[in-house]
MARTORLUM-426731 format. One line per 8 residues: number of its first residue (from 1); their letters; for each residue x, y, z of N, C-alpha, C, CB. Coordinates in Angstrom, 2 decimals, decimal comma. Glycine has a CB too. Example, Ala and Ser with C-alpha at 12.3 -4.5 7.8 and 13.67 -1.06 7.14 Angstrom:
BEGIN
1	AS	13,19:-5,69:7,80:12,30:-4,50:7,80:13,20:-3,30:7,80:11,31:-4,47:9,05 ~ 12,85:-2,25:7,08:13,67:-1,06:7,14:12,90:0,03:7,87:14,08:-0,60:5,72
end
This chain:
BEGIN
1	XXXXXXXX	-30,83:-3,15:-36,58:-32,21:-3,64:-36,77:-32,68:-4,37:-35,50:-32,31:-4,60:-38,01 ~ -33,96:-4,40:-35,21:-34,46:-4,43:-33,75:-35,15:-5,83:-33,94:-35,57:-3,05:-33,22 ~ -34,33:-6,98:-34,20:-35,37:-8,43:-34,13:-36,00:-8,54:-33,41:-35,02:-9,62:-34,02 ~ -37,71:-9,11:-33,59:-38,46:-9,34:-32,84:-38,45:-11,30:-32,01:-39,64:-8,79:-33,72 ~ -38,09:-11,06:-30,80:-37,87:-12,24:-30,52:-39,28:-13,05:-29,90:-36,70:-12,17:-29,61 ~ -39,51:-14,23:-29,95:-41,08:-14,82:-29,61:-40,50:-15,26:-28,04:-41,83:-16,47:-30,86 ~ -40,62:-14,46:-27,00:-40,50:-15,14:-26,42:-41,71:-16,55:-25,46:-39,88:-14,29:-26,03 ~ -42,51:-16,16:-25,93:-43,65:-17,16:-25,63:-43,12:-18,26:-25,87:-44,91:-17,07:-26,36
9	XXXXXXXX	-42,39:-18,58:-26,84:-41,39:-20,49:-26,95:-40,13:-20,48:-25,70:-40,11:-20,77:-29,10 ~ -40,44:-19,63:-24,92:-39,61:-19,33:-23,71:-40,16:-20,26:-22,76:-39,66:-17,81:-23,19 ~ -39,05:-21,33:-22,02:-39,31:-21,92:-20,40:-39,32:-20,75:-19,41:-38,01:-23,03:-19,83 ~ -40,33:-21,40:-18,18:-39,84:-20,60:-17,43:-38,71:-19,63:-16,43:-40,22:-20,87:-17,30 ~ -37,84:-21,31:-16,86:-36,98:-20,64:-16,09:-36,23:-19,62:-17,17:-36,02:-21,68:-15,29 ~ -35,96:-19,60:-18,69:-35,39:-18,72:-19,42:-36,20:-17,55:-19,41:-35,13:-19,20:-20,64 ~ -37,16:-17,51:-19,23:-38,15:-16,35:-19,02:-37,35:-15,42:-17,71:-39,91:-17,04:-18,53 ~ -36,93:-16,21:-16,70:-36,45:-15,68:-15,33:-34,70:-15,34:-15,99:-36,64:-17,16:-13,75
17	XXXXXXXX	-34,61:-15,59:-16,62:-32,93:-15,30:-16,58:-33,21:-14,55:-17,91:-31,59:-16,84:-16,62 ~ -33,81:-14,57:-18,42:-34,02:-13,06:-19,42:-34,23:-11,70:-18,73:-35,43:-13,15:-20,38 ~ -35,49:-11,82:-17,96:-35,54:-10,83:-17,05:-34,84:-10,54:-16,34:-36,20:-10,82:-16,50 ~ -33,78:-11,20:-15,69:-32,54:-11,02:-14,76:-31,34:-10,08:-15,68:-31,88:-12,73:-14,28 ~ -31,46:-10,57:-17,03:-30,10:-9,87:-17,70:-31,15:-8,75:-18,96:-28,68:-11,49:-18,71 ~ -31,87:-8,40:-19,17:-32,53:-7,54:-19,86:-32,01:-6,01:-19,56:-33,95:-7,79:-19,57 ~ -31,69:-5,43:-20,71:-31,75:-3,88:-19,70:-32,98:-3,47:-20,24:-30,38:-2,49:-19,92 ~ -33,64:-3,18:-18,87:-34,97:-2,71:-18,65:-35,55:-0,96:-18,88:-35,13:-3,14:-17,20
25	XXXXXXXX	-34,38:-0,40:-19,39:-34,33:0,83:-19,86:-34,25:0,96:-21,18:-33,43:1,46:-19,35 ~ -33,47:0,19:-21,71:-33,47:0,40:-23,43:-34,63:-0,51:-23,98:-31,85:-0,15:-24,25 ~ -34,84:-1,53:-23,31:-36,01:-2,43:-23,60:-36,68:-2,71:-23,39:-36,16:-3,04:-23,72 ~ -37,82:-1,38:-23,06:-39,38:-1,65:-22,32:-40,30:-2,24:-22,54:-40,06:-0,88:-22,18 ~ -40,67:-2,70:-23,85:-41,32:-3,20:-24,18:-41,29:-4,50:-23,98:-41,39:-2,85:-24,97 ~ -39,83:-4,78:-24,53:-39,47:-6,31:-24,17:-39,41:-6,86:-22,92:-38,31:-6,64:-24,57 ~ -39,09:-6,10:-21,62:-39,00:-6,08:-20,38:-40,55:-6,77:-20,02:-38,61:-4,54:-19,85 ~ -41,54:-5,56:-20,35:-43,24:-5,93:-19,89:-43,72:-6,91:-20,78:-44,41:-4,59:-20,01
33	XXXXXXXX	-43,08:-7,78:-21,52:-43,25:-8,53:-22,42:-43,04:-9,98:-21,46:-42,29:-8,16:-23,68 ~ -41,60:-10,20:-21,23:-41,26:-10,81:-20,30:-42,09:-10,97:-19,30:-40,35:-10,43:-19,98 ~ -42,38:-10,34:-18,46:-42,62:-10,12:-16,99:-43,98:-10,23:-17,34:-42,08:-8,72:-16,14 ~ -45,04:-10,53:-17,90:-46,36:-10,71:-18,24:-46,50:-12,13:-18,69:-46,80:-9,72:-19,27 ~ -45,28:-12,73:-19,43:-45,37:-14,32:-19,56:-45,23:-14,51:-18,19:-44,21:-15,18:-20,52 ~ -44,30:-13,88:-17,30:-43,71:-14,96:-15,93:-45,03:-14,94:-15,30:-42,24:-14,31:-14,68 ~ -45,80:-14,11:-15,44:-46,53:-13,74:-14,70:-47,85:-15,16:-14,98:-46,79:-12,08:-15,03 ~ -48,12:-14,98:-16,41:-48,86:-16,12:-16,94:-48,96:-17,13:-16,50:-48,64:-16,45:-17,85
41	XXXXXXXX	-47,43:-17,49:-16,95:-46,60:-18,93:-16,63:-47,00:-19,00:-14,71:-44,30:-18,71:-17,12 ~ -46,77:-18,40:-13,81:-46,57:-18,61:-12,58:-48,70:-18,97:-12,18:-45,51:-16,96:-11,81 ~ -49,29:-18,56:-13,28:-50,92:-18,24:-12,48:-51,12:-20,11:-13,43:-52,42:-16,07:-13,33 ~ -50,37:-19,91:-14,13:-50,69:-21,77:-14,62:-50,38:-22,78:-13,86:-49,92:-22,33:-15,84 ~ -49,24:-22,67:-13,13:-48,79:-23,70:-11,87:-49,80:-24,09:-11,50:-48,05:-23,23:-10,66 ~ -49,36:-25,63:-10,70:-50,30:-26,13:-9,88:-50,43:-25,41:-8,15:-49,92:-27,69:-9,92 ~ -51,89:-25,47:-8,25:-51,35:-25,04:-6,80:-50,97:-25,63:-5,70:-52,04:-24,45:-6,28 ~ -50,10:-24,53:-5,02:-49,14:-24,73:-3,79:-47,86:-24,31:-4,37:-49,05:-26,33:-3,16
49	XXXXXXXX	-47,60:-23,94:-5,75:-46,64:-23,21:-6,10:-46,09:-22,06:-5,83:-46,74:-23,15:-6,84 ~ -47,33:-21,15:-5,68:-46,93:-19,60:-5,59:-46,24:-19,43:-4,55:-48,01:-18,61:-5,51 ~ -46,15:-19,75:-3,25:-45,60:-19,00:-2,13:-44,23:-19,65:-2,78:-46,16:-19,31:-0,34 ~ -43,97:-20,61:-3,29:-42,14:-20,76:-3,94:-41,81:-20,06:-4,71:-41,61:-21,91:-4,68 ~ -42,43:-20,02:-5,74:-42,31:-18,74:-6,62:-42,13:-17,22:-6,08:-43,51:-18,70:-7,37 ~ -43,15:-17,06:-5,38:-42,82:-15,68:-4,56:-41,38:-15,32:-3,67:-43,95:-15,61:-3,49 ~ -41,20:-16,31:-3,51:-40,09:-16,15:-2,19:-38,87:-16,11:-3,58:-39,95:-17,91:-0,58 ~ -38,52:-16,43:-4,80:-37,66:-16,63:-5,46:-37,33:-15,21:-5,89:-37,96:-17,60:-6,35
57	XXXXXXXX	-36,50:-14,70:-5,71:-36,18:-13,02:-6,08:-35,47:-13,28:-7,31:-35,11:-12,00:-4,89 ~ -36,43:-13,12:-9,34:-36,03:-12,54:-9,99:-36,13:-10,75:-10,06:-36,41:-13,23:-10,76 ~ -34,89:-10,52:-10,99:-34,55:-9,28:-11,19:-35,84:-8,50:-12,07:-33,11:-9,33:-11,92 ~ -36,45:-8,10:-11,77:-37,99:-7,03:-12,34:-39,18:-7,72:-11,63:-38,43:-7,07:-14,41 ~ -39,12:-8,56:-11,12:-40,51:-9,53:-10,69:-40,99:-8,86:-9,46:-40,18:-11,33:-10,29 ~ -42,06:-8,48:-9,56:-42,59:-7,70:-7,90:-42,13:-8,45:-6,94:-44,30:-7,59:-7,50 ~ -41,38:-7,53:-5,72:-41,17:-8,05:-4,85:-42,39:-8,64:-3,86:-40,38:-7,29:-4,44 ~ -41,90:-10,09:-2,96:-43,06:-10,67:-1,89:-43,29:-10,12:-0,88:-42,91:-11,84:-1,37
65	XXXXXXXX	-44,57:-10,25:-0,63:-45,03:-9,22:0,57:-43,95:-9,41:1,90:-46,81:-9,64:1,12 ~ -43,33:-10,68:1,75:-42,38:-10,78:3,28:-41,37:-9,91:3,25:-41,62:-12,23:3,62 ~ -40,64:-9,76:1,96:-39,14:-8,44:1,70:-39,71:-7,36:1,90:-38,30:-8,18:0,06 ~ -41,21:-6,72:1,19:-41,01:-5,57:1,28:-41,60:-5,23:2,90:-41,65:-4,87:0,03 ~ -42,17:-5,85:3,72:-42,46:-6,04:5,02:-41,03:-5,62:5,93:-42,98:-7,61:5,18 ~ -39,82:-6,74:5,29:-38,98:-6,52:5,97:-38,12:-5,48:5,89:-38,56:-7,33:6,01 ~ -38,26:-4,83:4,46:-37,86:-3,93:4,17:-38,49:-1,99:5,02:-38,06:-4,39:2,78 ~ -39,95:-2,62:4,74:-40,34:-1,39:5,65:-39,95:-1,37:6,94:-41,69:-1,19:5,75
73	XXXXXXXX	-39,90:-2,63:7,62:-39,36:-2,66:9,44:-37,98:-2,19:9,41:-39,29:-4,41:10,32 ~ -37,09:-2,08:8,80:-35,78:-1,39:8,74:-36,07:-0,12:8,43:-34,80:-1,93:7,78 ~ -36,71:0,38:7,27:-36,88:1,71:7,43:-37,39:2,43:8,41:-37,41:2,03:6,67 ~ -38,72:1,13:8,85:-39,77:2,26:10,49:-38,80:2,08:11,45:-41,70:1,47:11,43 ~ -37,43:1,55:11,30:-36,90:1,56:12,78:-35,55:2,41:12,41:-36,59:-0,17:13,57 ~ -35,04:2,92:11,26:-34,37:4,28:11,44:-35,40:5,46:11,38:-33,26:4,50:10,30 ~ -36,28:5,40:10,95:-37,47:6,55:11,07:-37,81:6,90:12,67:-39,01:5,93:10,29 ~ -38,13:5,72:13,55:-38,20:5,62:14,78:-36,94:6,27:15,47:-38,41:4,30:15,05
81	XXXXXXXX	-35,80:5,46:15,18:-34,55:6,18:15,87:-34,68:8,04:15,57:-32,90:5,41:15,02 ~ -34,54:8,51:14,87:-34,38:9,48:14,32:-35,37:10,78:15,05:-34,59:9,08:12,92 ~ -36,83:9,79:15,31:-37,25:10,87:16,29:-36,95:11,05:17,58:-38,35:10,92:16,38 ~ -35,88:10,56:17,71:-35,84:10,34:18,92:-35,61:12,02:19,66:-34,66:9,17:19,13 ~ -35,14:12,81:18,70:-34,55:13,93:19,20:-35,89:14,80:19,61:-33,50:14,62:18,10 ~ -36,89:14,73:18,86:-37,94:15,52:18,55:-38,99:15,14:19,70:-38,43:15,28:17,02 ~ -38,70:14,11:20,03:-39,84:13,23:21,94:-38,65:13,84:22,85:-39,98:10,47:22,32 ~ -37,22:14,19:22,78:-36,49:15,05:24,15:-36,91:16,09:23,81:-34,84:15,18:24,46
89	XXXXXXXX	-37,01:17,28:22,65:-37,21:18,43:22,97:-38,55:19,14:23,48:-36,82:18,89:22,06 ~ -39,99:18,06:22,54:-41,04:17,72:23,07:-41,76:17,81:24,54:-40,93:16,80:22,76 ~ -40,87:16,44:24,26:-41,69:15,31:25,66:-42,60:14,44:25,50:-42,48:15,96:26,72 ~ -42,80:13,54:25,66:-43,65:11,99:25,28:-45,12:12,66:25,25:-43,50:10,42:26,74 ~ -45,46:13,46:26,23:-46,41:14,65:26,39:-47,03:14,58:24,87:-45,56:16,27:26,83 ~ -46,50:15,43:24,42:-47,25:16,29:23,07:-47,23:14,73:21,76:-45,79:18,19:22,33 ~ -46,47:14,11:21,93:-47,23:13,00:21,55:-49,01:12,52:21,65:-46,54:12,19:22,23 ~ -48,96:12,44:22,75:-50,03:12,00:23,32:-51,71:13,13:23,28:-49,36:11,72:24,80
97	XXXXXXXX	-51,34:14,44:23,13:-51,75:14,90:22,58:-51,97:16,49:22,02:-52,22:14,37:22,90 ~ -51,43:16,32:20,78:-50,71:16,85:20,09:-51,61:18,26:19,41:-50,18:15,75:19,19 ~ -50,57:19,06:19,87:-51,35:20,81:19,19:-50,78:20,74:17,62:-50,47:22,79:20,20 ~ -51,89:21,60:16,73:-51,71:21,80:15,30:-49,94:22,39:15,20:-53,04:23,05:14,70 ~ -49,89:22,71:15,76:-48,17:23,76:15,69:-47,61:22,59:15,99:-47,64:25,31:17,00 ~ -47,58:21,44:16,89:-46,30:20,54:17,06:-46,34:19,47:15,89:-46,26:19,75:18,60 ~ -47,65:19,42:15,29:-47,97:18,28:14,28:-47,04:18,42:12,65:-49,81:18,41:13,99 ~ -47,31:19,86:12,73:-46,95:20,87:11,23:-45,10:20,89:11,83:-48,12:23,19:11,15
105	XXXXXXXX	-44,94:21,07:13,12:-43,38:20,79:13,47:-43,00:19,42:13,06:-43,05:20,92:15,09 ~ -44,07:18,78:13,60:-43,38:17,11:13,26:-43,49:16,48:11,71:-44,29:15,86:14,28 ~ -44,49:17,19:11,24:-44,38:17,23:9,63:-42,92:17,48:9,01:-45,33:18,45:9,06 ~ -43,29:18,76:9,08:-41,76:19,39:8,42:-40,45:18,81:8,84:-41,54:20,95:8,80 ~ -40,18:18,18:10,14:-39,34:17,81:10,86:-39,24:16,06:10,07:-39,82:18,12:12,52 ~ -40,76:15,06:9,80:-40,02:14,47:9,17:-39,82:13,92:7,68:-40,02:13,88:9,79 ~ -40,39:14,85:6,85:-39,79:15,15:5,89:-38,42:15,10:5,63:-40,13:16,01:5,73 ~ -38,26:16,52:6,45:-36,80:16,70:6,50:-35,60:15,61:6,64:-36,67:17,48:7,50
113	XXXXXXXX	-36,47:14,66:7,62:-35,46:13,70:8,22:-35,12:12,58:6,71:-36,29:12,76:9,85 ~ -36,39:12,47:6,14:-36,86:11,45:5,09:-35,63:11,73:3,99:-38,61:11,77:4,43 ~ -35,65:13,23:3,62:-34,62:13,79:2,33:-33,10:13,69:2,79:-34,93:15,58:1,91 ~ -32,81:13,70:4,19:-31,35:13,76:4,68:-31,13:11,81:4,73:-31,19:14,84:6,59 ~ -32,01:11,13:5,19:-31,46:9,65:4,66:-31,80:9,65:4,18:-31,39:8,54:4,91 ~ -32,73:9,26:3,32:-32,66:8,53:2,26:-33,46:8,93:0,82:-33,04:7,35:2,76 ~ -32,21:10,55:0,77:-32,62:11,30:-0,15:-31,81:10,81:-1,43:-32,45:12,73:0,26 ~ -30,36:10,36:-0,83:-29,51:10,26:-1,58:-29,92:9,29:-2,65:-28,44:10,01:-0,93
121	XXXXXXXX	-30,08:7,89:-1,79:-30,58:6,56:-2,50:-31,81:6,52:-3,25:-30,75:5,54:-1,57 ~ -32,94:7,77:-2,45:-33,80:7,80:-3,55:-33,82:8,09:-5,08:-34,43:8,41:-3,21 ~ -32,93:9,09:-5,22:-32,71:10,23:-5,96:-31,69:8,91:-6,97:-31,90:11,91:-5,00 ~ -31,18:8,40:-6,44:-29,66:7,71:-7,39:-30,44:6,51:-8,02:-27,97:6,98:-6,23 ~ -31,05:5,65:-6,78:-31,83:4,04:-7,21:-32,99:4,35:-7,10:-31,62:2,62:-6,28 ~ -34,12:4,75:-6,86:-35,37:4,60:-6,74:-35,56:3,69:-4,97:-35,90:3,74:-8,27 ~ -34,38:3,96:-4,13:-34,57:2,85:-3,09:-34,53:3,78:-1,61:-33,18:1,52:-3,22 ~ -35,25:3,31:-0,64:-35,18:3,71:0,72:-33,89:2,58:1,05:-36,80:3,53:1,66
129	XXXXXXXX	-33,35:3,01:2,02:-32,17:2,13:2,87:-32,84:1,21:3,41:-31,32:2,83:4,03 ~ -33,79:0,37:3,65:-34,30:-0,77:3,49:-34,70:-1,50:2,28:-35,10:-0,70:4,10 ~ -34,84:-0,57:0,99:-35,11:-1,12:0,42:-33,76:-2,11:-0,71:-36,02:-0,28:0,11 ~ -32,84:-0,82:-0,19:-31,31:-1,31:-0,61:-30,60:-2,58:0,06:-30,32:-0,14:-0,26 ~ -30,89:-2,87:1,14:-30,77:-3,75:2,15:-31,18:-4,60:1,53:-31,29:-3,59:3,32 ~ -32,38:-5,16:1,23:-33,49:-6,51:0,64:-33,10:-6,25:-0,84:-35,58:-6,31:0,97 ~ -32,66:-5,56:-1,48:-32,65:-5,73:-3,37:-33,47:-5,71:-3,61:-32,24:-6,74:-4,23 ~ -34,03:-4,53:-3,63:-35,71:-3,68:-4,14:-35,17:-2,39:-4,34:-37,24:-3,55:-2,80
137	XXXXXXXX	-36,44:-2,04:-5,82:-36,56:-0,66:-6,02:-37,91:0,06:-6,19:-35,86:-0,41:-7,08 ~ -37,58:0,85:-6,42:-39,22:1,31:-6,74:-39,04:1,91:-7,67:-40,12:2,17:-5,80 ~ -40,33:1,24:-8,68:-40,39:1,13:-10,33:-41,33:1,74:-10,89:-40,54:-0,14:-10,88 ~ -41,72:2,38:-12,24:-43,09:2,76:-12,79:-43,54:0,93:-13,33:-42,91:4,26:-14,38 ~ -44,36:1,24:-13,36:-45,66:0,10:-13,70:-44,67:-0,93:-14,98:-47,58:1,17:-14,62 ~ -43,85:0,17:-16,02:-43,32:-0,26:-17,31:-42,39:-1,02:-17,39:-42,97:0,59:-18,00 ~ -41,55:-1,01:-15,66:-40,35:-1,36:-15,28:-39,02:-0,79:-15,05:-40,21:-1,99:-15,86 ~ -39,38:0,29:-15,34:-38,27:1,33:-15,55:-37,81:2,16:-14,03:-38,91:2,50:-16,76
145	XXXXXXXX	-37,49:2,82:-13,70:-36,39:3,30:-12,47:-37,61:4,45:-12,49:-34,28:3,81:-12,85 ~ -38,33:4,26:-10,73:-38,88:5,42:-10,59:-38,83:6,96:-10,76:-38,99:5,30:-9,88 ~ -38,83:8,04:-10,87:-38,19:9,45:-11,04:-38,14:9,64:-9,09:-39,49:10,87:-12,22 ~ -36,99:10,41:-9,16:-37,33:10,74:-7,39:-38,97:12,14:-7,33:-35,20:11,85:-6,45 ~ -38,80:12,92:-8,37:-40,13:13,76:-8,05:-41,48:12,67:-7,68:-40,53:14,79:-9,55 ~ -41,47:11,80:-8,59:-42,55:10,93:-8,37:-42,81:10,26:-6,99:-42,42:9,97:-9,28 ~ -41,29:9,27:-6,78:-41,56:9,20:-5,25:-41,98:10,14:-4,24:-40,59:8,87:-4,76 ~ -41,43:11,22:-4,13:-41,32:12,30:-3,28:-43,12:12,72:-3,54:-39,93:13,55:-3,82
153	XXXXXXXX	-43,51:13,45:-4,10:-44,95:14,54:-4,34:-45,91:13,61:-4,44:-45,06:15,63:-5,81 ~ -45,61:12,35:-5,55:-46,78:11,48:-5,37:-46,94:10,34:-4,95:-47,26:11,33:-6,19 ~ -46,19:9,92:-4,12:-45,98:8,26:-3,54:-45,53:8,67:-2,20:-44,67:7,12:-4,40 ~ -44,78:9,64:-1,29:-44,39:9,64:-0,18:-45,50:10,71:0,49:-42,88:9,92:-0,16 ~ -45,38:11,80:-0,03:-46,32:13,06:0,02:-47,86:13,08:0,61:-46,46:13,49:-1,38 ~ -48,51:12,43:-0,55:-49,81:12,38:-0,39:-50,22:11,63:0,84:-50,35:11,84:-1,53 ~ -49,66:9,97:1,12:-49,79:9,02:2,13:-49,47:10,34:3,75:-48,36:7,47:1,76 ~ -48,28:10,97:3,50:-47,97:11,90:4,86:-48,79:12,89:5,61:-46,97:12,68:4,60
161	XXXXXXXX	-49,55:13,21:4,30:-50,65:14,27:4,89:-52,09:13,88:4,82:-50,60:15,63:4,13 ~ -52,20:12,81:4,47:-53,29:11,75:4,62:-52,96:11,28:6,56:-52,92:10,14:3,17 ~ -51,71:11,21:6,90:-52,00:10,86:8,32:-51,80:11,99:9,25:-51,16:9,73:8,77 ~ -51,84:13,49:9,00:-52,18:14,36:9,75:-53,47:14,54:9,72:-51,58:15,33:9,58 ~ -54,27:13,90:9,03:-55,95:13,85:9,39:-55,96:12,99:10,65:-57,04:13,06:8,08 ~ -56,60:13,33:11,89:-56,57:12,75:13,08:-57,81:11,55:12,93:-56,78:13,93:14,27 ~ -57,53:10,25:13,45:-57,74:9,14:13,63:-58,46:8,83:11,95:-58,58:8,95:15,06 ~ -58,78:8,96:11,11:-59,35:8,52:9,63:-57,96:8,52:8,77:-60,66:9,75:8,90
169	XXXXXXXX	-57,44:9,68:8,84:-56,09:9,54:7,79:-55,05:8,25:8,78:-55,01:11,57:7,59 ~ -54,54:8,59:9,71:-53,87:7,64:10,31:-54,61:5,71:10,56:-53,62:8,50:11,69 ~ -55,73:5,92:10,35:-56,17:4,47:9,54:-55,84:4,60:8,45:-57,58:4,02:9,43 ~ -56,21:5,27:7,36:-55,95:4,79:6,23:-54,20:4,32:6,11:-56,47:5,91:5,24 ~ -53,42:5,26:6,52:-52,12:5,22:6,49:-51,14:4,19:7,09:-51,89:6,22:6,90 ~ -52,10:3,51:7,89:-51,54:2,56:8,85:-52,09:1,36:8,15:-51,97:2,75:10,46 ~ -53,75:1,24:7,92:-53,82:-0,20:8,02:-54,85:-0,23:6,96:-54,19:-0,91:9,52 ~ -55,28:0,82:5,99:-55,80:0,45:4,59:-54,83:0,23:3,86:-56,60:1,37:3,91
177	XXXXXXXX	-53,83:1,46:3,43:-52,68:1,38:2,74:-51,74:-0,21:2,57:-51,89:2,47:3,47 ~ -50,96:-0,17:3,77:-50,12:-1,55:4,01:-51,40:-2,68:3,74:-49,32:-1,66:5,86 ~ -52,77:-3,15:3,55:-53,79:-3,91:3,90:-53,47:-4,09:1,60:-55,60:-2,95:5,10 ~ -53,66:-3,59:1,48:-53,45:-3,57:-0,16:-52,25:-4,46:-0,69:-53,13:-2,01:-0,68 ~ -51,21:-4,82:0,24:-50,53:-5,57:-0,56:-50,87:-6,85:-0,48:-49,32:-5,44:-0,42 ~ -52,12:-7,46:-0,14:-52,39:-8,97:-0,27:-52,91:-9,00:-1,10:-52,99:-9,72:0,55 ~ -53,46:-7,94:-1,99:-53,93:-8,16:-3,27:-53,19:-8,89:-4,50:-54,21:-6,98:-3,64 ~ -53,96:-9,26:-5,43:-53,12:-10,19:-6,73:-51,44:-9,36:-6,99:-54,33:-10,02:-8,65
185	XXXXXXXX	-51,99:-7,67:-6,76:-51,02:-7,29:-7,60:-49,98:-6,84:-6,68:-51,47:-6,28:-8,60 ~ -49,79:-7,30:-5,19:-49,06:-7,21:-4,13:-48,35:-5,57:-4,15:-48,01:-8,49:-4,19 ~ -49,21:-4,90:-4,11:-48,95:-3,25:-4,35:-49,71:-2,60:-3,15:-49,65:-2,59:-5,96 ~ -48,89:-1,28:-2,53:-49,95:-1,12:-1,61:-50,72:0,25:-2,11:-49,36:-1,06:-0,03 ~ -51,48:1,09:-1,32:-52,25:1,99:-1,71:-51,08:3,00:-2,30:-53,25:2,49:-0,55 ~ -50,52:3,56:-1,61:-49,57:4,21:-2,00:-48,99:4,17:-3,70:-48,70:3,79:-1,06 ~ -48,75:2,89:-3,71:-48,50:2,26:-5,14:-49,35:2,41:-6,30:-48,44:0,95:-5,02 ~ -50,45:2,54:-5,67:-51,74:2,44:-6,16:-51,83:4,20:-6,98:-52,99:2,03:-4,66
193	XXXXXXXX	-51,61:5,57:-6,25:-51,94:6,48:-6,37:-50,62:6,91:-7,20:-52,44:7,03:-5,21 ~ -49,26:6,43:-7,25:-48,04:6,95:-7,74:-47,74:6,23:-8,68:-47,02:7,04:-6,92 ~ -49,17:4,78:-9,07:-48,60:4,28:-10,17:-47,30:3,56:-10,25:-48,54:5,19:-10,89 ~ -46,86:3,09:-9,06:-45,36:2,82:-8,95:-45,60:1,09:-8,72:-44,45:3,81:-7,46 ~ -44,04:0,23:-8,34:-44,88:-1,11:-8,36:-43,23:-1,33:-7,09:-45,26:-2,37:-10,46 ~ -42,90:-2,32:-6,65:-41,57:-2,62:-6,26:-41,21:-3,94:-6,44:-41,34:-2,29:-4,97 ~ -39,78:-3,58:-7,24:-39,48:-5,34:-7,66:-37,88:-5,45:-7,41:-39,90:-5,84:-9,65 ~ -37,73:-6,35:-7,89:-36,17:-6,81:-7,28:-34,97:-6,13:-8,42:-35,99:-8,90:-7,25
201	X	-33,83:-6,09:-7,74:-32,75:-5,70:-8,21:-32,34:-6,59:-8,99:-31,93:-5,37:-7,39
end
């Protein structure tokens, strides 16, 4: 039998160590139950609270814009390494400016690169190798463990060929997208279109 527990007579901090030990798969409801008081509870503080609160990594609580920041600079800098092969066969040249055939090369090329790292971790945790690094995943909205199709077609996908549009997609991709996580719901565009959210391990 499935007791219904109140947690609203919940402190905050038991609110945080519920969510820390919850399994968030058998208990979705109860999970977004949780995580909607903390959420409450944290917008009642006085202010000058939040940036403490934020920086405090419970287990389901959206991660702070500083982890997943730091989390993306580890990923853009094996992403970076990685081309490195593709600027020798190149040349810094076709960078600079670039024919439809080397773009659709560098597409496919880094895709490719995307599924060989961090295909594995996607596919197993919902995590890029930065995001494994910081104790982040990437979640549906409910709390639950992203699907890798989802990451992949509608959260990695769409943003990629949004920046083979020359100078409009590569704004959006650069500095609308990432510009979205100062919002309340610290999500960026991406997040936005895949429905996805990222919170802590």
């Amino acid at each position: 039998m499935d007791l219904k527990i109140d947690f609203s007579r919940y402190t905050l901090d038991e609110l945080y160590d519920s969510s820390r030990n919850i399994d968030r798969d058998m208990y979705p409801e109860r999970a977004r139950e949780i995580d909607a008081l903390i959420a409450q509870r944290q917008n009642e503080l006085p202010l000058g609270s939040s940036d403490e609160i934020e920086n405090e990594k419970v287990v389901g609580e959206k991660a702070s814009r500083w982890d997943r920041l730091f989390a993306s600079l580890i990923d853009a800098l094996i992403h970076i390494i990685a081309t490195i092969p593709l600027i020798l066969y190149f040349g810094s040249a076709a960078f600079v400016e670039p024919t439809f055939a080397f773009i659709l090369t560098a597409f496919v090329y880094g895709l490719c690169v995307t599924l060989m790292l961090q295909g594995y971790l996607l596919y197993t945790c919902a995590q890029t190798i930065g995001k494994h690094i910081i104790g982040t995943r990437i979640e549906n909205l409910d709390g639950t463990k992203a699907d890798f199709k989802r990451i992949i077609f509608v959260r990695i996908l769409p943003m990629s060929l949004c920046a083979l549009i020359p100078v409009v997609g590569q704004f959006i991709v650069g500095f609308i997208n990432p510009l979205f996580i100062f919002g309340k719901q610290r999500r960026c565009l991406h997040d936005y279109i895949a429905k996805t959210k990222v919170s802590y391990t």
